[in-house]
VMD Tcl script that builds the backbone (N, CA, C; Angstrom):
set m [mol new atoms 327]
animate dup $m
set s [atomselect $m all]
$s set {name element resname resid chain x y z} {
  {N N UNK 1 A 0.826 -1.186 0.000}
  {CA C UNK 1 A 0.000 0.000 0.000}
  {C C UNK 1 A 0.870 1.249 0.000}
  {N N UNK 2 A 1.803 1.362 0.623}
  {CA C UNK 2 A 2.969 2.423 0.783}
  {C C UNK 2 A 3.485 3.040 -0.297}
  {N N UNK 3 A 3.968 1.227 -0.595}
  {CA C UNK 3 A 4.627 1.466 -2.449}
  {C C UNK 3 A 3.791 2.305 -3.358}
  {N N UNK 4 A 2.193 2.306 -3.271}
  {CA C UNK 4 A 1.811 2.543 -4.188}
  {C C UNK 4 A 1.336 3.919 -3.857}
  {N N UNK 5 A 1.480 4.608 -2.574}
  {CA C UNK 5 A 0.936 5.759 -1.620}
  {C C UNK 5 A 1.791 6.800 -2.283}
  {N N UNK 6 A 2.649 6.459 -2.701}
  {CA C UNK 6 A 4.124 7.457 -2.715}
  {C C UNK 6 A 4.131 8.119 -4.036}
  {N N UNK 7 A 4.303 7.271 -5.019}
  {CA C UNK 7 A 4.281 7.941 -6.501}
  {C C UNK 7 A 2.548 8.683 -6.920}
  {N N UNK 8 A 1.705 8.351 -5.707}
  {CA C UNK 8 A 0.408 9.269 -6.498}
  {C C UNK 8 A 0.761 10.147 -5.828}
  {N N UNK 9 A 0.996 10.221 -4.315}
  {CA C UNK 9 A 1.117 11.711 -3.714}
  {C C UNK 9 A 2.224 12.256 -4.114}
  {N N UNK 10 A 2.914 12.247 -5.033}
  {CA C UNK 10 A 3.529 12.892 -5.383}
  {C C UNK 10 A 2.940 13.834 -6.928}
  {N N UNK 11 A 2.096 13.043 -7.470}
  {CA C UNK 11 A 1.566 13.522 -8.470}
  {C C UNK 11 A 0.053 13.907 -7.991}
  {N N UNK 12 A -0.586 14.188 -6.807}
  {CA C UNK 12 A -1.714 14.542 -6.501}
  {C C UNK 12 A -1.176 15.508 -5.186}
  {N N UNK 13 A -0.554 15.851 -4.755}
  {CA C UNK 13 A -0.551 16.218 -3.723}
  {C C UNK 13 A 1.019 17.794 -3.191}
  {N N UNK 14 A 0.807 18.555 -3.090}
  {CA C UNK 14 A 1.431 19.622 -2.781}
  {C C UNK 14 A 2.642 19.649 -2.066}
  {N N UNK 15 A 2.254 19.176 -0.784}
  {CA C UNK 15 A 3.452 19.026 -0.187}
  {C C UNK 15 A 3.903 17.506 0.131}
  {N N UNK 16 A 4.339 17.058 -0.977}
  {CA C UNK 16 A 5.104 16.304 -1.321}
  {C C UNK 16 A 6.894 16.473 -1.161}
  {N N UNK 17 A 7.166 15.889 -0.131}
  {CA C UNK 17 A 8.461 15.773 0.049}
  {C C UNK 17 A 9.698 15.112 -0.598}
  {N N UNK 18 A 11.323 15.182 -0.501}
  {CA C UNK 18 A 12.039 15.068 -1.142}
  {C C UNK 18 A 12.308 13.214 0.352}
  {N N UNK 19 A 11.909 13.921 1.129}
  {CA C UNK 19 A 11.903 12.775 2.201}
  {C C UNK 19 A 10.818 11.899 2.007}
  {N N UNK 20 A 10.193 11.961 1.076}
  {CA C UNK 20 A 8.832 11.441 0.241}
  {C C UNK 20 A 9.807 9.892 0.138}
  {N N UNK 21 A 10.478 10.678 -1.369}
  {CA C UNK 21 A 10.517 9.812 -2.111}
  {C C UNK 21 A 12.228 9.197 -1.351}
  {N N UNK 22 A 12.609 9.186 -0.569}
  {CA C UNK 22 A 13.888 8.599 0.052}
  {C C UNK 22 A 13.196 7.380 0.756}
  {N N UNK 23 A 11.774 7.568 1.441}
  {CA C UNK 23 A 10.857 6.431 2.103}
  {C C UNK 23 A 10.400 5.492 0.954}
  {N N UNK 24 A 10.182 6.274 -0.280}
  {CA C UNK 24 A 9.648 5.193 -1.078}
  {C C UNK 24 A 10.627 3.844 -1.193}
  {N N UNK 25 A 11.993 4.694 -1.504}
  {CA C UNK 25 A 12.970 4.029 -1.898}
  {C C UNK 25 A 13.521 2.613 -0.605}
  {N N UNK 26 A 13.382 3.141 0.635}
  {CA C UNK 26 A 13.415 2.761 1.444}
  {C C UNK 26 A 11.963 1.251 1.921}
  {N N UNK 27 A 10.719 1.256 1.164}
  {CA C UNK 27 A 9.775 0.817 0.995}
  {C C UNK 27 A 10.020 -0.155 -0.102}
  {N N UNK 28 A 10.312 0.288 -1.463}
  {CA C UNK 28 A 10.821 -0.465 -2.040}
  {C C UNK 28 A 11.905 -1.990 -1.931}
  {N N UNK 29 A 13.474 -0.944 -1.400}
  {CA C UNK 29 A 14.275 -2.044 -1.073}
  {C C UNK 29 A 13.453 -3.183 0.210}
  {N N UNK 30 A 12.951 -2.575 0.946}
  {CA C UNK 30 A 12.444 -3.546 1.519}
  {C C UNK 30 A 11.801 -4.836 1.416}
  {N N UNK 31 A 10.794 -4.256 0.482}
  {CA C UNK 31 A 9.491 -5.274 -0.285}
  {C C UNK 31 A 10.138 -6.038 -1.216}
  {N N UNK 32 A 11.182 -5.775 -1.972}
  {CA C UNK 32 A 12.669 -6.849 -2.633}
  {C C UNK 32 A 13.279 -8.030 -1.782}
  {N N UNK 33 A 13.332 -7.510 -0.079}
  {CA C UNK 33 A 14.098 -8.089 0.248}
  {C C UNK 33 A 13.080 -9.722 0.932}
  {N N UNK 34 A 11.925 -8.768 0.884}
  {CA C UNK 34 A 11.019 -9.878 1.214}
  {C C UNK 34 A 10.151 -10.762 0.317}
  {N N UNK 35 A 10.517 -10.096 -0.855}
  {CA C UNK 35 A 10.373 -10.901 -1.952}
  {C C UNK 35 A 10.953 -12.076 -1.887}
  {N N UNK 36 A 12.802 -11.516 -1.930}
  {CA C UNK 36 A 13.590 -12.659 -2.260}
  {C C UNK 36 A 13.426 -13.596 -0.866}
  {N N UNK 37 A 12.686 -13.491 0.275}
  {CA C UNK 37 A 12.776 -14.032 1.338}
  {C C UNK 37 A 11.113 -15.678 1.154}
  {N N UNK 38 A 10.667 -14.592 0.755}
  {CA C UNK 38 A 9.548 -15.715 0.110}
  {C C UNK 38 A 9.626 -16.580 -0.643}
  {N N UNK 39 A 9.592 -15.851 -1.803}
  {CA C UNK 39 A 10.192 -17.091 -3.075}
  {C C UNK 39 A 11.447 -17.476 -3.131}
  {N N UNK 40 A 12.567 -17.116 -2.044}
  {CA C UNK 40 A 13.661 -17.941 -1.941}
  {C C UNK 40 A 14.504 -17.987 -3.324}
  {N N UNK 41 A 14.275 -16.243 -3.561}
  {CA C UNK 41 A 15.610 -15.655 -4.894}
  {C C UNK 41 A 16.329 -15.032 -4.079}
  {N N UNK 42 A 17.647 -15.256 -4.847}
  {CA C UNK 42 A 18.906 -14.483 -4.878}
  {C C UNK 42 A 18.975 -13.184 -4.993}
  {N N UNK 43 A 18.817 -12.368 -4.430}
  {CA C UNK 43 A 18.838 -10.642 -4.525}
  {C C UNK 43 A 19.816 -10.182 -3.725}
  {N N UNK 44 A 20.763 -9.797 -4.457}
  {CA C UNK 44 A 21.854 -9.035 -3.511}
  {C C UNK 44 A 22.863 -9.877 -2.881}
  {N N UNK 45 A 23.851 -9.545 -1.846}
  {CA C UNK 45 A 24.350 -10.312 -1.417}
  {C C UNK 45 A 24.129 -10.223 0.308}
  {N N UNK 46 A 24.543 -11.420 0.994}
  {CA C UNK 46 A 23.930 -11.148 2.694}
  {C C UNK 46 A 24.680 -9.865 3.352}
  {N N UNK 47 A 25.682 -9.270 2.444}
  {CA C UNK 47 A 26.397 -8.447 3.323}
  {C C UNK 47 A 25.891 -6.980 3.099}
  {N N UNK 48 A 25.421 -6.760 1.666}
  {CA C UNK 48 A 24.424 -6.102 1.739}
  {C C UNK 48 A 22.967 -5.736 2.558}
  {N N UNK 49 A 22.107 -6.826 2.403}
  {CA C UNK 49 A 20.848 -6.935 3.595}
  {C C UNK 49 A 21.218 -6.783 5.021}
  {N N UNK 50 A 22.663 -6.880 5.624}
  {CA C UNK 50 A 23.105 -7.109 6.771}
  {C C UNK 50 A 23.130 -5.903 7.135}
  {N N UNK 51 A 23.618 -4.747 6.068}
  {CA C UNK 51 A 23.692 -3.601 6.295}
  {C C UNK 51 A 22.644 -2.979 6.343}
  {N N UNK 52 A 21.835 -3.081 5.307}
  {CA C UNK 52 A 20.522 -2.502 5.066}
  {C C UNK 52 A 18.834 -3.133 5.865}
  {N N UNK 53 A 19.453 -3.712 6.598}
  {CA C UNK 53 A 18.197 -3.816 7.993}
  {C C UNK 53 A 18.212 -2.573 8.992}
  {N N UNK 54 A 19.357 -2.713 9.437}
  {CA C UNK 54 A 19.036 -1.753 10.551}
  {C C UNK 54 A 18.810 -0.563 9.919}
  {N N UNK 55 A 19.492 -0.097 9.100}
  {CA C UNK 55 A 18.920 1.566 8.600}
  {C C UNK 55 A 17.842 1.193 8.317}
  {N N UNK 56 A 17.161 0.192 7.595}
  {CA C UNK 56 A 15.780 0.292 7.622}
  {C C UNK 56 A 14.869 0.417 8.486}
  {N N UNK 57 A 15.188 -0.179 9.544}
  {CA C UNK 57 A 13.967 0.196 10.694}
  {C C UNK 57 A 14.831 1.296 11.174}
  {N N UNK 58 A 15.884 1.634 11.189}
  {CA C UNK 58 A 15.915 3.224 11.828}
  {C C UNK 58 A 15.424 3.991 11.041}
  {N N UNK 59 A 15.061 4.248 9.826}
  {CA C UNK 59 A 15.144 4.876 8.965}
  {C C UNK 59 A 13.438 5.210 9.441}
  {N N UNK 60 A 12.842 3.379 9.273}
  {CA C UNK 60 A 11.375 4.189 9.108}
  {C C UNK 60 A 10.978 4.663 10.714}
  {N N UNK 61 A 11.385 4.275 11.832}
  {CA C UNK 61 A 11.248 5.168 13.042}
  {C C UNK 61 A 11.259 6.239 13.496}
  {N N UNK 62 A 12.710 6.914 12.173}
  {CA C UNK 62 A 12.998 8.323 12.055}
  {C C UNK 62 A 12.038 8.771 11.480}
  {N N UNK 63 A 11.382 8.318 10.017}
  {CA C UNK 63 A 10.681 9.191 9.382}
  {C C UNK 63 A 9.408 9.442 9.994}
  {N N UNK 64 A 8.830 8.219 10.409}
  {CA C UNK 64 A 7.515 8.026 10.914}
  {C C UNK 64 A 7.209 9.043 12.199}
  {N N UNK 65 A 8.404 9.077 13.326}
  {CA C UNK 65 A 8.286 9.532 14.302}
  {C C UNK 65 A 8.609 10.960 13.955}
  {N N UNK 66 A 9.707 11.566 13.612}
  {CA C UNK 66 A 10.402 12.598 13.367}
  {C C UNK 66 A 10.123 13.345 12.541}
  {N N UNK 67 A 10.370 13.006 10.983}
  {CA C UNK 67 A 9.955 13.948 9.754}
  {C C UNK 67 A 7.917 13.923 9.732}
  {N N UNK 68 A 6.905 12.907 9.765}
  {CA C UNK 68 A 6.070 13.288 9.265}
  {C C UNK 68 A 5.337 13.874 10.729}
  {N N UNK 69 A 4.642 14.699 10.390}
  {CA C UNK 69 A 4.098 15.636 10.894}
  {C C UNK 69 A 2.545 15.309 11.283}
  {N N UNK 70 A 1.892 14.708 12.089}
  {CA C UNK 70 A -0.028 14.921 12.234}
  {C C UNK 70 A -0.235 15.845 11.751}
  {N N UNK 71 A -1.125 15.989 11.043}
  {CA C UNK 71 A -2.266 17.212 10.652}
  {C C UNK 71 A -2.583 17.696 12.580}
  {N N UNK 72 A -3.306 18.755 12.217}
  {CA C UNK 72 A -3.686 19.312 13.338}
  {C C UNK 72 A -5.175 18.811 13.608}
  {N N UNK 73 A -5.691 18.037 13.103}
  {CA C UNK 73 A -7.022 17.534 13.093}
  {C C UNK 73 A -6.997 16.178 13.436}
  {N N UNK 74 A -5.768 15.587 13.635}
  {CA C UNK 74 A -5.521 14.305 14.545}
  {C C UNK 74 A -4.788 14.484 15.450}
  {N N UNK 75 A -5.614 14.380 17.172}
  {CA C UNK 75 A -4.863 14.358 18.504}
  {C C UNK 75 A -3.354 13.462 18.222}
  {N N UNK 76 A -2.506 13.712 19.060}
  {CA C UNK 76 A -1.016 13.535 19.167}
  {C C UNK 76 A -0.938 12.431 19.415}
  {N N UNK 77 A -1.948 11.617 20.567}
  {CA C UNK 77 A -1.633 10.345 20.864}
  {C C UNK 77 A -2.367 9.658 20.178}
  {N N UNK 78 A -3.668 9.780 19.624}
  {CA C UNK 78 A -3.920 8.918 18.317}
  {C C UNK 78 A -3.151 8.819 17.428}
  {N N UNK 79 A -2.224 9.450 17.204}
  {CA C UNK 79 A -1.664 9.368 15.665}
  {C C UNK 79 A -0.355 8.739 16.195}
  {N N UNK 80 A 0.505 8.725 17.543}
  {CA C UNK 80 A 1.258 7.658 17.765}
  {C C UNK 80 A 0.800 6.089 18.217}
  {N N UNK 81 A -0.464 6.258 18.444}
  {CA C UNK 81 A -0.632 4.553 18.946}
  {C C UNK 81 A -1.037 4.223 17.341}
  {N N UNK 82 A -1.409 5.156 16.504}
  {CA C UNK 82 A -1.772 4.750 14.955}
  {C C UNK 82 A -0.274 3.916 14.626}
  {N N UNK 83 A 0.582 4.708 14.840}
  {CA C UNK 83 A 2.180 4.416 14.445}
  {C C UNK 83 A 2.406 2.826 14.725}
  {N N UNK 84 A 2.402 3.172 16.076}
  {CA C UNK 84 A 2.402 1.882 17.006}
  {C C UNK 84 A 1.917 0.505 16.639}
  {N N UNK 85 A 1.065 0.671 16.098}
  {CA C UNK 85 A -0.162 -0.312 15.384}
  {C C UNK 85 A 0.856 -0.609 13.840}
  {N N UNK 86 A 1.065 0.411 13.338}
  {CA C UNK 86 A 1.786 0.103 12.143}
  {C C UNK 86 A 3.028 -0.441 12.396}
  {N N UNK 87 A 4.153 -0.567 13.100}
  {CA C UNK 87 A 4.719 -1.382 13.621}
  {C C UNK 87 A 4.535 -2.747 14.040}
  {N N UNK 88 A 3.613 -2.824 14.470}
  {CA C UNK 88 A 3.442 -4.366 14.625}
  {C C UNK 88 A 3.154 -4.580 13.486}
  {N N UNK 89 A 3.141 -4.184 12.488}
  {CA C UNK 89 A 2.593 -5.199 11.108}
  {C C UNK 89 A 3.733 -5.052 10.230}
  {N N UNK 90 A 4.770 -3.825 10.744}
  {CA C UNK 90 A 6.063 -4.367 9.590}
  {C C UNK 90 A 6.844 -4.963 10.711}
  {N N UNK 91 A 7.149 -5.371 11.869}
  {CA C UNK 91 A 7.705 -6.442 12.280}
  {C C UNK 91 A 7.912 -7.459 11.146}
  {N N UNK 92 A 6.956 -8.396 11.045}
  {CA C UNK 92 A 7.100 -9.908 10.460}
  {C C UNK 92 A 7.978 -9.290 8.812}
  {N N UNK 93 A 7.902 -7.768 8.418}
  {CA C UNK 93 A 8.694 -7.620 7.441}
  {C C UNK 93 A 10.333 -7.459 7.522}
  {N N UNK 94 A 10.602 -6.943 8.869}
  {CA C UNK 94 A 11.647 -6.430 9.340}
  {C C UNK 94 A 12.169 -8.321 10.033}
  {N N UNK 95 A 11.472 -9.070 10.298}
  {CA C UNK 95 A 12.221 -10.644 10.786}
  {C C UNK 95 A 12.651 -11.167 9.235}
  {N N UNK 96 A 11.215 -11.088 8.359}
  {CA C UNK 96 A 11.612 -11.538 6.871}
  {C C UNK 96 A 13.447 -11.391 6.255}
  {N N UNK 97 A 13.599 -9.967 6.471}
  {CA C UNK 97 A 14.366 -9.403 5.874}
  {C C UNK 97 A 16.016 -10.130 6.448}
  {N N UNK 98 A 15.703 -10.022 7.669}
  {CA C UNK 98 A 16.988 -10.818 8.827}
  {C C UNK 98 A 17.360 -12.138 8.199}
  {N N UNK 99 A 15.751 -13.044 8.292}
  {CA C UNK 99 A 16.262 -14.151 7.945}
  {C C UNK 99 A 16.769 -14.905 6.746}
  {N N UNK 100 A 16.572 -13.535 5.801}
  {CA C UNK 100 A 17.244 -13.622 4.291}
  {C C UNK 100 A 17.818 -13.105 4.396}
  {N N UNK 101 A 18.855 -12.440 5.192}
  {CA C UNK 101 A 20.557 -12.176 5.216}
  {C C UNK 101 A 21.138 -13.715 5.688}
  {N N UNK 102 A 20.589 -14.001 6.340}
  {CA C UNK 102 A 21.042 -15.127 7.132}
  {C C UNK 102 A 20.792 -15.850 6.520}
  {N N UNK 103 A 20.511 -16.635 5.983}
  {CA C UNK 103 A 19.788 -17.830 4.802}
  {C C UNK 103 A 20.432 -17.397 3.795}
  {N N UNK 104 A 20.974 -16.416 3.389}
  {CA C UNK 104 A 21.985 -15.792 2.395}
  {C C UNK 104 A 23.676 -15.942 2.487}
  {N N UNK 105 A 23.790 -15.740 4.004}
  {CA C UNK 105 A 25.247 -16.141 4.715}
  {C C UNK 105 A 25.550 -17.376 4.852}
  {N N UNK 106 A 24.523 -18.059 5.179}
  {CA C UNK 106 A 24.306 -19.472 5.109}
  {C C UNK 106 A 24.891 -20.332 3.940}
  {N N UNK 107 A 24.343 -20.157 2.986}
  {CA C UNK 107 A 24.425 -20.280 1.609}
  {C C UNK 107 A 25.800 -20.542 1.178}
  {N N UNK 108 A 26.211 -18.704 1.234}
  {CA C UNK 108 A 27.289 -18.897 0.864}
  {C C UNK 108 A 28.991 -19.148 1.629}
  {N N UNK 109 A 28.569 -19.740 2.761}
  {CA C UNK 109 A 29.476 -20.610 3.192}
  {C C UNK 109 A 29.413 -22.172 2.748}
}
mol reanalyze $m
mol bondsrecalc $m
mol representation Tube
mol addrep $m
């Protein structure tokens, strides 16, 4: 849903950020990595994904928490337990991603 959130608001929407499209990118590599974690392809190498986990969940903690902003028409703590909620559902994306570095390191020993 993200993936596909990003390139319309950018073409429907005003304030559209340059930190927009760094999340997309960030959304993207992700959804690759759990690709290759599913269907059990070769994408990249483990030393790559090894690197690119943790900036990923720092990345989206930073953006989520830090760069985007509530409207003023959603209370402060609704819109972090909203967050909150969205976290638990990229968990199982953020284990995906681990265990295809690892299943990748694996491999190639």
């Amino acid at each position: 849903m993200q993936a596909v959130g990003a390139p319309m608001a950018a073409v429907y929407f005003d304030d559209f950020r340059v930190m927009d499209i760094v999340d997309f990118v960030f959304i993207v590599i992700g959804v690759i990595g759990l690709m290759g974690y599913v269907y059990a392809l070769r994408i990249g190498s483990a030393g790559f994904w090894r690197l690119f986990l943790p900036v990923f969940v720092l990345w989206d903690l930073f953006f989520r928490f830090i760069i985007m902003r509530p409207d003023s028409e959603i209370d402060i703590t609704s819109y972090y337990l909203i967050l909150c909620i969205l976290f638990l559902f990229l968990i199982p994306q953020y284990i995906a991603v681990y265990r295809y570095q690892r299943e990748l390191q694996l491999s190639q020993t």
